[in-house]
Backbone as ProteinMPNN parsed JSONL, in Angstrom:
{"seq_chain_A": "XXXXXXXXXXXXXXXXXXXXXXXXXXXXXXXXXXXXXXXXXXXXXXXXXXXXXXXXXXXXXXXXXXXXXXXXXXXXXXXXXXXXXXXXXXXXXXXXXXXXXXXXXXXXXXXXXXXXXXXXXXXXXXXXXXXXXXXXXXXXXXXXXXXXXXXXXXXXXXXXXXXX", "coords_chain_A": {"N_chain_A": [[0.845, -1.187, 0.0], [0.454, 2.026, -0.816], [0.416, 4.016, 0.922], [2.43, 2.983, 3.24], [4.638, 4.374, 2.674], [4.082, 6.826, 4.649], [4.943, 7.625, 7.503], [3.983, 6.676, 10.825], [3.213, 9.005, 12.136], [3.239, 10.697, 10.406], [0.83, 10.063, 8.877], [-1.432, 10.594, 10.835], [-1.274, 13.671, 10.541], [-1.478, 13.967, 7.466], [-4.18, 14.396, 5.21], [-7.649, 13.035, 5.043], [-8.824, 12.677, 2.896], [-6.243, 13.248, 0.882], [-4.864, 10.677, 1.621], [-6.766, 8.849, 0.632], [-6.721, 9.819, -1.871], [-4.36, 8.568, -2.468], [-4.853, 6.134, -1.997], [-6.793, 5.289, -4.177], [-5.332, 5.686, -6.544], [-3.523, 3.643, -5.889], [-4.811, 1.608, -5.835], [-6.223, 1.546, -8.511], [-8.614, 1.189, -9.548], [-12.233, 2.269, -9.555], [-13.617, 2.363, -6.22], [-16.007, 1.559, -3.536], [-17.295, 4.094, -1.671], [-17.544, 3.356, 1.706], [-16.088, 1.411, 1.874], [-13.428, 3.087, 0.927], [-13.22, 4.841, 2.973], [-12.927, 3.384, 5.23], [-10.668, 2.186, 5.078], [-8.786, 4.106, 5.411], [-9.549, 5.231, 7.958], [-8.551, 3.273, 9.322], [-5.798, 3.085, 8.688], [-5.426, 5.827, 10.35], [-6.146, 4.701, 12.461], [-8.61, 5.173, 13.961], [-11.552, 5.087, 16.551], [-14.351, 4.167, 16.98], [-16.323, 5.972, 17.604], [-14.418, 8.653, 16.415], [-14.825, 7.974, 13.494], [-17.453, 7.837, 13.257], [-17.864, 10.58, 13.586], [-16.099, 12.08, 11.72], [-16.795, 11.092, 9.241], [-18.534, 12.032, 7.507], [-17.506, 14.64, 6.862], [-15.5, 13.492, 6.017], [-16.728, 13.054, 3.099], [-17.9, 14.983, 2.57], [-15.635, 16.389, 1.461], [-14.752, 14.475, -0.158], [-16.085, 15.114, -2.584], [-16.034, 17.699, -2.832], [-13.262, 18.512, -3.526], [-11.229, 18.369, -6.545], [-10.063, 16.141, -7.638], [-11.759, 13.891, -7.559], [-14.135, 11.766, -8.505], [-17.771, 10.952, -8.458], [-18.915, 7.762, -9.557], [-21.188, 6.132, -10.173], [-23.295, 4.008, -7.287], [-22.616, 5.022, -5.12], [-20.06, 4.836, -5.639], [-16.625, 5.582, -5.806], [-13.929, 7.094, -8.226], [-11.131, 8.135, -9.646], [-11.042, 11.402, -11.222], [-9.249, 11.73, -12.976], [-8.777, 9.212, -14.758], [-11.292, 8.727, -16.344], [-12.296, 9.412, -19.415], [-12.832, 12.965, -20.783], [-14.846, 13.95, -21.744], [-16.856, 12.398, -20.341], [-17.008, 13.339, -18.327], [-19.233, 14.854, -15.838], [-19.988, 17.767, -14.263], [-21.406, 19.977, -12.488], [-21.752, 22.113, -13.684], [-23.875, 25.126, -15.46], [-24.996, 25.504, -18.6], [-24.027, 27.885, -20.512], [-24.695, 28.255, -23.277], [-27.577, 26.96, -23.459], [-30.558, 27.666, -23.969], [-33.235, 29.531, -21.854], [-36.358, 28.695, -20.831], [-38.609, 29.972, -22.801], [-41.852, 32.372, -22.383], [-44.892, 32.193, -22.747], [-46.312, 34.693, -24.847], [-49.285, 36.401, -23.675], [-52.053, 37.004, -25.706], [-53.641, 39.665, -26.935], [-55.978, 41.725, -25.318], [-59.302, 43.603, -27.001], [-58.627, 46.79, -25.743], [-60.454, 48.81, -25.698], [-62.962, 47.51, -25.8], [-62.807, 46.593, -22.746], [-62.559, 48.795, -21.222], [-65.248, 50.21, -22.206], [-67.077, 48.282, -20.849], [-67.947, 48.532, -18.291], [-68.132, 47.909, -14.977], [-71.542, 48.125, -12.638], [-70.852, 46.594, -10.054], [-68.337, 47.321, -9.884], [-68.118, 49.441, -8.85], [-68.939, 49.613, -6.833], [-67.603, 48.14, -5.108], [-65.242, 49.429, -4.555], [-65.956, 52.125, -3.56], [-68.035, 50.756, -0.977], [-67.25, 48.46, -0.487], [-68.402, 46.457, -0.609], [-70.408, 44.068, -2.256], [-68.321, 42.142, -3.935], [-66.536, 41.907, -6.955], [-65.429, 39.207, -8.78], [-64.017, 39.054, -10.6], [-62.566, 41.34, -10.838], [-60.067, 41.56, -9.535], [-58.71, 39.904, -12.199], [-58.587, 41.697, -14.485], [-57.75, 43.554, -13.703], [-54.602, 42.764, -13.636], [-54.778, 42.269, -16.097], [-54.932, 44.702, -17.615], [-53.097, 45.833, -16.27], [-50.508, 44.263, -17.566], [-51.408, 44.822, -20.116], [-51.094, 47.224, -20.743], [-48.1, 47.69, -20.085], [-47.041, 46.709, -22.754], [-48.573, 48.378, -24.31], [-47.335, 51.131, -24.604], [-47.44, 53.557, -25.836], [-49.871, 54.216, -26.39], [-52.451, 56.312, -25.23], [-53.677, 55.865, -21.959], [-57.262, 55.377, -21.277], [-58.865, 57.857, -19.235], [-60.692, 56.54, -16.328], [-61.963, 57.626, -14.147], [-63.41, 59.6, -15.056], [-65.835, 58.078, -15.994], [-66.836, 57.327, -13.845], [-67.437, 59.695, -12.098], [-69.573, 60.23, -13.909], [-71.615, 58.22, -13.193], [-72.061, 58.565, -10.538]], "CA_chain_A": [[0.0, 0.0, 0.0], [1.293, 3.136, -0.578], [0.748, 4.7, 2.723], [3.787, 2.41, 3.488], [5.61, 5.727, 2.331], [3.762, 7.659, 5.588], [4.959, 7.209, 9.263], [2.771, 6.948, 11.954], [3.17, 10.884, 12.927], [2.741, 11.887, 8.885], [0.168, 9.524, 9.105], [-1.924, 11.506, 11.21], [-0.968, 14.603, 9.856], [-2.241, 13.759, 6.451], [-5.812, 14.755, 5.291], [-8.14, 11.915, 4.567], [-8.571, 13.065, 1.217], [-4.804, 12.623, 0.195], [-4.982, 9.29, 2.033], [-7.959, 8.277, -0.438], [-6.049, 9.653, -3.419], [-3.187, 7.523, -2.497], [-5.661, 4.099, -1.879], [-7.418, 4.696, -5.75], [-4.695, 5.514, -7.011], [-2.71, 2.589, -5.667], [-5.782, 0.022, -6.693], [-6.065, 1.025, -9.871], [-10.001, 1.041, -10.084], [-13.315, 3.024, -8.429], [-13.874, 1.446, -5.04], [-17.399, 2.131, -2.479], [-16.857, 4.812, -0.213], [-17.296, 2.976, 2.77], [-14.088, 0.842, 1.482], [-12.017, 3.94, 1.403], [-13.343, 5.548, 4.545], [-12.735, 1.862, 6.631], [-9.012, 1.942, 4.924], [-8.494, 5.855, 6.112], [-10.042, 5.187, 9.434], [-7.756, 2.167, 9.667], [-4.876, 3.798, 8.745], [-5.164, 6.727, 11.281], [-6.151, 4.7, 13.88], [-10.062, 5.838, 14.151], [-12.205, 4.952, 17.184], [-15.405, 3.793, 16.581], [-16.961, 7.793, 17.724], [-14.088, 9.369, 15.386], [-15.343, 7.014, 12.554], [-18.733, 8.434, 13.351], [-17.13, 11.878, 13.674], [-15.287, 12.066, 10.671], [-17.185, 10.617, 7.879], [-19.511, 13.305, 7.298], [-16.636, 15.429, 6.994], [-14.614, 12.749, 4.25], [-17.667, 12.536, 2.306], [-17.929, 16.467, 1.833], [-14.171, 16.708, 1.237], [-14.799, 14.327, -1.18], [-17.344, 16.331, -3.273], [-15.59, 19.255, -2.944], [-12.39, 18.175, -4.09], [-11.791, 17.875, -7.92], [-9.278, 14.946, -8.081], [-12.559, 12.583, -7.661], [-15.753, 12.045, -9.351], [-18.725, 9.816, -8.464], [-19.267, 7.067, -10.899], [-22.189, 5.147, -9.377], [-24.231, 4.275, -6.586], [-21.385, 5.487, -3.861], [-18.451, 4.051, -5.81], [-15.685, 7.101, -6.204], [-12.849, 6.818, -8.859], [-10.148, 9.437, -9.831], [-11.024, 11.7, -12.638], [-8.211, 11.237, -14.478], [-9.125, 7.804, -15.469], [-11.952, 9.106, -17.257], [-12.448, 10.926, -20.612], [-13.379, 14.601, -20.638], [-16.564, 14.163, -21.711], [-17.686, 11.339, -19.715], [-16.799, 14.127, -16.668], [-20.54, 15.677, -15.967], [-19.489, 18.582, -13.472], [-22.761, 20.729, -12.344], [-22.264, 23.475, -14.114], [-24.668, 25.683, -16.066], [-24.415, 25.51, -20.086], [-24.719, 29.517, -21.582], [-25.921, 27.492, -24.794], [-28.6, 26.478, -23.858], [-31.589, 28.777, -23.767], [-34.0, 29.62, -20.81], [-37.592, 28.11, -21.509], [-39.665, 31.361, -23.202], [-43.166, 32.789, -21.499], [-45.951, 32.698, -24.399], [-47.278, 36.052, -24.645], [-50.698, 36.597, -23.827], [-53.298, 37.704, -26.497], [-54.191, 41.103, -26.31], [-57.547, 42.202, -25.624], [-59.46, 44.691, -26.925], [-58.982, 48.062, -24.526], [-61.743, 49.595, -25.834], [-63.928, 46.505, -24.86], [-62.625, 46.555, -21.766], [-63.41, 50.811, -20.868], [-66.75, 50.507, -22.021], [-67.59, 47.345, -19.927], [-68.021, 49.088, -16.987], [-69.684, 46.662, -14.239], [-71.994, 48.689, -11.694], [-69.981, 46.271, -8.745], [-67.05, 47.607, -9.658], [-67.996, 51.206, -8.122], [-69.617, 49.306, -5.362], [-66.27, 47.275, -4.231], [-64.284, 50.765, -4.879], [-66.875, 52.765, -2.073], [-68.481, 50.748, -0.311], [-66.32, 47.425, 0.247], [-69.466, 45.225, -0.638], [-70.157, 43.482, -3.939], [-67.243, 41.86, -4.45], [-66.763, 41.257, -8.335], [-63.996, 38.261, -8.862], [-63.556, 39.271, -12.231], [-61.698, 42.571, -10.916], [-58.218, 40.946, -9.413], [-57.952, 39.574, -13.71], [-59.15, 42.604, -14.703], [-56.865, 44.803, -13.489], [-53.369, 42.356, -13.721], [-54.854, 42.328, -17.836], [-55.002, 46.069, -17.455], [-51.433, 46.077, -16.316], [-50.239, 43.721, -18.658], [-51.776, 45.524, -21.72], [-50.555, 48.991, -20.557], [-46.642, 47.278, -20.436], [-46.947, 46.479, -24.273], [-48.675, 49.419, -25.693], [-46.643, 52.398, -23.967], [-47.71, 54.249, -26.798], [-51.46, 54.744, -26.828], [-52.29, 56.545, -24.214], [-55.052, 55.16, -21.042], [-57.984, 56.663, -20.786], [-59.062, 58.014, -17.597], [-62.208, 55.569, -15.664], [-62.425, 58.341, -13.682], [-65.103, 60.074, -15.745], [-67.113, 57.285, -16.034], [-67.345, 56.694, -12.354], [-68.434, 60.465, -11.812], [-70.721, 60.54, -14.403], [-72.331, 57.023, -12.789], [-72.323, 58.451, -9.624]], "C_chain_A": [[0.884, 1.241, 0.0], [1.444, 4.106, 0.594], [1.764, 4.245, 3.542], [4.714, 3.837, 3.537], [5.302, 7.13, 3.631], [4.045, 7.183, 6.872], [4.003, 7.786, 9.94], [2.628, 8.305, 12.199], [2.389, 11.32, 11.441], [0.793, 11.719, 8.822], [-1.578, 10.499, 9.599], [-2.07, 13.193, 11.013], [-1.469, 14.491, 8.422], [-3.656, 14.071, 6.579], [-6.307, 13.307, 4.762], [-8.429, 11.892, 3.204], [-7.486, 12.925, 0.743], [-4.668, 11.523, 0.495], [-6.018, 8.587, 0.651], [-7.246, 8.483, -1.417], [-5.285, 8.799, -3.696], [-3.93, 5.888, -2.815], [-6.181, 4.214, -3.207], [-6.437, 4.56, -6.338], [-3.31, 4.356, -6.966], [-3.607, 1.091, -6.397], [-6.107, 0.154, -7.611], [-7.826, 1.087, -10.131], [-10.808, 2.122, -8.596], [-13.961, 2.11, -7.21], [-15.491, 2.441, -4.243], [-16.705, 3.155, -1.305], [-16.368, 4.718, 0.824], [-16.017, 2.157, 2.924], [-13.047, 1.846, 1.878], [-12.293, 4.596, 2.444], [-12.894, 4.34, 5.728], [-10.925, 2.12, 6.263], [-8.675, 3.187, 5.573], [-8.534, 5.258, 7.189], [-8.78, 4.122, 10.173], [-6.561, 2.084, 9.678], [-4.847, 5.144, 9.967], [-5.664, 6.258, 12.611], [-7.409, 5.283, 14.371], [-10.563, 4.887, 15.424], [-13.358, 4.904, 16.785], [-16.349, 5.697, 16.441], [-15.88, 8.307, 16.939], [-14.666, 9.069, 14.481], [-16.718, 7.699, 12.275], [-18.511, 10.134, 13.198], [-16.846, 12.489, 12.471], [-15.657, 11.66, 9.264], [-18.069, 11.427, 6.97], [-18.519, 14.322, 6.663], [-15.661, 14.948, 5.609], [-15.542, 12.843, 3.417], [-17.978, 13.894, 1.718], [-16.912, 17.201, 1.186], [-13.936, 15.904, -0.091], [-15.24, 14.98, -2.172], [-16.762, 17.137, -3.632], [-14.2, 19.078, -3.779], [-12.373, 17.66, -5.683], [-10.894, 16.83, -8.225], [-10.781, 13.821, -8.476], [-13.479, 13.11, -8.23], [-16.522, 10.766, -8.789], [-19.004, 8.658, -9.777], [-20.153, 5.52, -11.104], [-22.689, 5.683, -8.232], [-23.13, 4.108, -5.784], [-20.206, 5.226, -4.289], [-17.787, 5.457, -6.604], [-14.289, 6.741, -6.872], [-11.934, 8.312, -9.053], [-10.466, 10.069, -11.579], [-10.345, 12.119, -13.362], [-8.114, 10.008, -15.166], [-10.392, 8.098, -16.241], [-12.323, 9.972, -18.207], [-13.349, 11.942, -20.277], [-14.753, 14.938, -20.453], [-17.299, 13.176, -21.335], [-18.252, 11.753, -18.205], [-18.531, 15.051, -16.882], [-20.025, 16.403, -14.432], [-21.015, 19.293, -13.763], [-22.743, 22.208, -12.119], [-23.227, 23.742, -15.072], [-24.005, 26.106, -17.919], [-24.936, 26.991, -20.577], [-25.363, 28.859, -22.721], [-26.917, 27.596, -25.056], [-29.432, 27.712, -23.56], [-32.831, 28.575, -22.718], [-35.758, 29.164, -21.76], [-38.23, 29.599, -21.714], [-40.97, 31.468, -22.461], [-43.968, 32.7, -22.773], [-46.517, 33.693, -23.725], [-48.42, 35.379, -24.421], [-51.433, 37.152, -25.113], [-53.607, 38.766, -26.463], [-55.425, 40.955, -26.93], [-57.967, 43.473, -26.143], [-59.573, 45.65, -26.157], [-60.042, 48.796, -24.39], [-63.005, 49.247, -25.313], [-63.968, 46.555, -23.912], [-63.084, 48.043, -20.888], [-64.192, 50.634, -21.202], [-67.314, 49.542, -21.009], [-67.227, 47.693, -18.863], [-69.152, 48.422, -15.904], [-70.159, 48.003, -12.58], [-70.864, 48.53, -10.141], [-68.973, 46.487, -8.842], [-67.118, 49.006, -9.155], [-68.155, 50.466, -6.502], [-68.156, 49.061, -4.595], [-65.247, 48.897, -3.99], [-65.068, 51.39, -3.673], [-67.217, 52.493, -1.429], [-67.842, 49.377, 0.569], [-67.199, 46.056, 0.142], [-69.53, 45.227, -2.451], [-69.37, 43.633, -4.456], [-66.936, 41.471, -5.757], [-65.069, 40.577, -8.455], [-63.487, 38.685, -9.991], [-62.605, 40.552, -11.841], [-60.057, 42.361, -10.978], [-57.896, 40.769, -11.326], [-57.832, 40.512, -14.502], [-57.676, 43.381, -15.069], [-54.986, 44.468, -13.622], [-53.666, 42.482, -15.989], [-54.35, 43.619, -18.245], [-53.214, 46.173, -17.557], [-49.893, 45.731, -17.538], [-50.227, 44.618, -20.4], [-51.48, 46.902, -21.381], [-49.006, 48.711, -20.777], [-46.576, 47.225, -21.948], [-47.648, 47.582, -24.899], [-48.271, 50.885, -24.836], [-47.283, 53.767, -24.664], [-48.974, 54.56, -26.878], [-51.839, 54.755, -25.262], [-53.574, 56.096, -23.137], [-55.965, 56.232, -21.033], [-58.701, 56.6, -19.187], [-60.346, 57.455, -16.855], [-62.727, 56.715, -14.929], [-63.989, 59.119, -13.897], [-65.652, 59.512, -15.884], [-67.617, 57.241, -14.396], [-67.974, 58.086, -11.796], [-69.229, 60.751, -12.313], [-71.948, 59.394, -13.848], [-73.2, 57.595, -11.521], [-73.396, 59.546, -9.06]], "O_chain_A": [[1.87, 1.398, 0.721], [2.408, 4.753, 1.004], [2.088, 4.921, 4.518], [5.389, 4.162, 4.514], [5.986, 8.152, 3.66], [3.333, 6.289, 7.33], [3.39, 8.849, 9.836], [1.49, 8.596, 12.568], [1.367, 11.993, 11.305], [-0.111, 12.552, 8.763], [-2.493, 10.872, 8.865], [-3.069, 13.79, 11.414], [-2.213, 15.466, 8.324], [-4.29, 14.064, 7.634], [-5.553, 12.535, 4.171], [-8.179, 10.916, 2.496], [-7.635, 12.201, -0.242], [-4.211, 10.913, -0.472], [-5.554, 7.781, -0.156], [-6.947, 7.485, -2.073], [-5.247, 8.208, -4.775], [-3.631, 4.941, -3.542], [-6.118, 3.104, -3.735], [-6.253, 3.449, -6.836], [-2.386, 4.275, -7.775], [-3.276, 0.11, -7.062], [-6.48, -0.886, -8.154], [-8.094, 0.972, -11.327], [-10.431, 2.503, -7.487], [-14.772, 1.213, -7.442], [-15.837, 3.607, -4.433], [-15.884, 2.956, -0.409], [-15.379, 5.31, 1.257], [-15.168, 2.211, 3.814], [-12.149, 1.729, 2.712], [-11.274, 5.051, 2.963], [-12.6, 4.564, 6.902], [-10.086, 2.213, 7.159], [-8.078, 2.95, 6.624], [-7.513, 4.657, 7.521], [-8.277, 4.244, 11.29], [-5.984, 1.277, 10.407], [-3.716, 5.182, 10.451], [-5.697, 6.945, 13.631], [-7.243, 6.002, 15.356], [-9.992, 3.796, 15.424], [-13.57, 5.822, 15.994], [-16.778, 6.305, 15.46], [-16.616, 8.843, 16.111], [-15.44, 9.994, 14.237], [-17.025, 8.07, 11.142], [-19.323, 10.736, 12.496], [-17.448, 13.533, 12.222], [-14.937, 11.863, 8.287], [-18.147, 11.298, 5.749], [-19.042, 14.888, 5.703], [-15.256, 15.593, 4.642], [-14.939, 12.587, 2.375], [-18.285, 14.0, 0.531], [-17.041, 18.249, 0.553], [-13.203, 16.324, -0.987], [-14.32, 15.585, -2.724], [-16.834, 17.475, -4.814], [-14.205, 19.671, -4.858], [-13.165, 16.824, -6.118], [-10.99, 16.552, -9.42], [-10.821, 13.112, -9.481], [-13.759, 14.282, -8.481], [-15.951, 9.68, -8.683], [-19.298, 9.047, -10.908], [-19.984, 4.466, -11.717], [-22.746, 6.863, -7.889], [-22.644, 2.978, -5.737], [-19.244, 5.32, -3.527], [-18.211, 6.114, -7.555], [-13.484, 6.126, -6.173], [-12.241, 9.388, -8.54], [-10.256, 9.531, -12.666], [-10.626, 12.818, -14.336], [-7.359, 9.856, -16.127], [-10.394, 7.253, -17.136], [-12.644, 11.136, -17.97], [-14.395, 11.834, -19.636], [-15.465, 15.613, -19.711], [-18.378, 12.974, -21.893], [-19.06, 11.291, -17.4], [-18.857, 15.704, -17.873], [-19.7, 15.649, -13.515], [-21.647, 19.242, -14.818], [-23.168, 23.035, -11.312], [-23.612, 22.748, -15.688], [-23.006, 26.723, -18.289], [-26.087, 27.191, -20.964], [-26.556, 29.008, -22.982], [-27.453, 28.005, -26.085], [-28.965, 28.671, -22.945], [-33.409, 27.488, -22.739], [-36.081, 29.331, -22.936], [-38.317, 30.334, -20.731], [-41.202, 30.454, -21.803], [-43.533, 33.215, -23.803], [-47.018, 33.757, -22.602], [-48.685, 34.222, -24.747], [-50.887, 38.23, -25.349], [-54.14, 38.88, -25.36], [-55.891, 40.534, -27.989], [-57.27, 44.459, -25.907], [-60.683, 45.675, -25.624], [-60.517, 49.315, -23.38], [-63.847, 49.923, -24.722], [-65.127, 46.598, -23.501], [-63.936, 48.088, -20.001], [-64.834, 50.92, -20.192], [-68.118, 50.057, -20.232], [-66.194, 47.242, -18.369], [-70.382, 48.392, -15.913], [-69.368, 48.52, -11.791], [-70.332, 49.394, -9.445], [-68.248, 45.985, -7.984], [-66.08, 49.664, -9.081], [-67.631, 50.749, -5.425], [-67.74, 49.736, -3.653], [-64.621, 49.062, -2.942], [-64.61, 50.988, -2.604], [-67.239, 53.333, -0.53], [-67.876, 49.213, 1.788], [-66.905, 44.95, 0.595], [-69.06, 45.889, -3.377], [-69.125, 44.55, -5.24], [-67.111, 40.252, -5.788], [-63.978, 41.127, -8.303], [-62.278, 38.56, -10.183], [-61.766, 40.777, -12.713], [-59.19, 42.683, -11.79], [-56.966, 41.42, -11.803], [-56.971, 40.374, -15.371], [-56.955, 43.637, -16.033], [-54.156, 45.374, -13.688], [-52.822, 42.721, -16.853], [-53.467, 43.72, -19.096], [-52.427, 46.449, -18.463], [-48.947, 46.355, -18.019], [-49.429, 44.85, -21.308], [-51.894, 47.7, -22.222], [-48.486, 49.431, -21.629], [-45.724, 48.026, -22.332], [-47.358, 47.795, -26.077], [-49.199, 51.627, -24.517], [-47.543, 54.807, -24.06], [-49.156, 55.453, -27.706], [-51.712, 53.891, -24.394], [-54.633, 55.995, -23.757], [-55.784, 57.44, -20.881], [-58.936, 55.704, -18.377], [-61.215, 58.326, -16.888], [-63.943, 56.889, -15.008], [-65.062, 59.189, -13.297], [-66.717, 60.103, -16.065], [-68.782, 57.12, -14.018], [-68.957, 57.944, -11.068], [-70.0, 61.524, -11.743], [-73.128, 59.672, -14.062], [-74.395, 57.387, -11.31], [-73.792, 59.479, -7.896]]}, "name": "protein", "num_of_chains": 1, "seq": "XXXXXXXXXXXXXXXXXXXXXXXXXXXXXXXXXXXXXXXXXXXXXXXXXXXXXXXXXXXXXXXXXXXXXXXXXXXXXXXXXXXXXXXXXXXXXXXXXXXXXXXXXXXXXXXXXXXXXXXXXXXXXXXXXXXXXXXXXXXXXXXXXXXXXXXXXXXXXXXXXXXX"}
């Protein structure tokens, strides 16, 4: 084993992560986690509560570290044994393109200003006759005022004092 090359003091002194690089790279193939965390542990001399301690800790060090790559269900090899593009790293591709919104339809505005509903003064003054149709109403409203900047709103106002 190549940890042969570490005395007991380095031993300990070593990170468990260079320990692991040393054990794949000594066997030659992708081994189960728990394999190279029992050989670590076993090499530094772990206590059943370090063991418990400590694995949480190899297992994020793994991850984080780019010598390794996952290549299965827990089994961790060195990614330099595998081609470039076999490496799936979780980054974000500029390429590709964000999924689009489909516009809405525009309605007629004009339809919409003359259809003036009585309960819509009511909910506005008095807090009674609630009309559901207003909340869509008024996000349509918003909507169709963003896209035509250009033609200008006309004011409800005057309808509601000539109503009233």
């Amino acid at each position: 084993m190549t940890l042969e090359k570490y005395s007991k003091e380095d031993i300990q002194e070593v990170s468990m992560v260079q320990i692991a690089y040393d054990i794949l790279s000594e066997e030659k193939k992708a081994m189960n986690f728990n394999e190279v965390f029992d050989l670590i542990a076993e090499a530094k001399e772990y206590t059943q509560e370090e063991k418990e301690k400590y694995i949480v800790q190899f297992y994020t060090d793994l991850n984080i570290d780019g010598r390794f790559m996952s290549v299965g269900s827990n089994i961790w090899g060195l990614k330099d044994w595998y081609p470039f593009d076999q490496q799936e790293d979780d980054t974000i591709s500029f390429n590709e393109e964000a999924p689009k919104k489909k516009k809405k339809k525009k309605k007629n505005k004009k339809k919409d200003d003359e259809a003036i509903h009585e309960d819509d003064f009511v909910d506005e003054v008095t807090g009674e006759g609630e009309n559901v149709d207003d909340e869509e109403n008024d996000e349509e409203d918003l909507f169709h005022d963003e896209l035509n900047d250009e033609e200008p709103e006309e004011d409800t106002d005057e309808y509601r004092s000539e109503e009233l």
